[in-house]
C-alpha angles and dihedrals in degrees: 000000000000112000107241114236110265127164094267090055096051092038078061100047126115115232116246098243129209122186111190121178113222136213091290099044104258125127129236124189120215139191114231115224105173142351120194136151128243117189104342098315129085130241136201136211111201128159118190112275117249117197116214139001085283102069100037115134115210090223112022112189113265107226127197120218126185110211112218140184126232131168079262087055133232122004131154136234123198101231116251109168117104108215081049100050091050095048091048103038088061088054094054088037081067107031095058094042087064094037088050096023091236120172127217094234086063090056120112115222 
């Protein structure tokens, strides 16, 4: 029998970890939060990860990646474009209240 999620379980739980090199050649790690697709291309939720209690920050930066295929294979692109931001941050806004059953009345604006 499959155990069900509780606190303790997710408290447990490992990050899923992504390390991308940028245009300069550091790395950067990331914390995937979510991954979904929106008419036929996926997208990615990441925020920076932050090790230990320490460096927390209360409200890391969500950031929005496309992940894309090229002869050279998959590769990711943080979404700039305004119209698709908009259009994709709603999905995720979504997507992670019902994954974290988080009431509007609890968002900060």
């Amino acid at each position: 029998m499959a155990e069900e999620l509780n606190p303790e379980l997710l408290e447990e739980a490992e990050p899923d970890l992504l390390t991308l090199e940028d245009e300069d050649g550091k790395e950067c790690t990331f914390e995937v939060i979510d991954v979904t697709e929106v008419g036929g291309t996926r997208y990615m939720a990441v925020v920076p990860y932050q090790k230990g209690a320490d460096s927390l920050q209360a409200d890391p930066d969500l950031i929005l990646m496309r992940i894309g295929t090229d002869e050279d294979g998959e590769y990711m692109d943080i979404v700039d474009d305004d119209e698709e931001l908009l259009r994709i941050g709603k999905v995720f806004e979504e997507r992670l209240k019902a994954m974290f059953d988080i009431d509007d009345s609890e968002l900060e604006i």
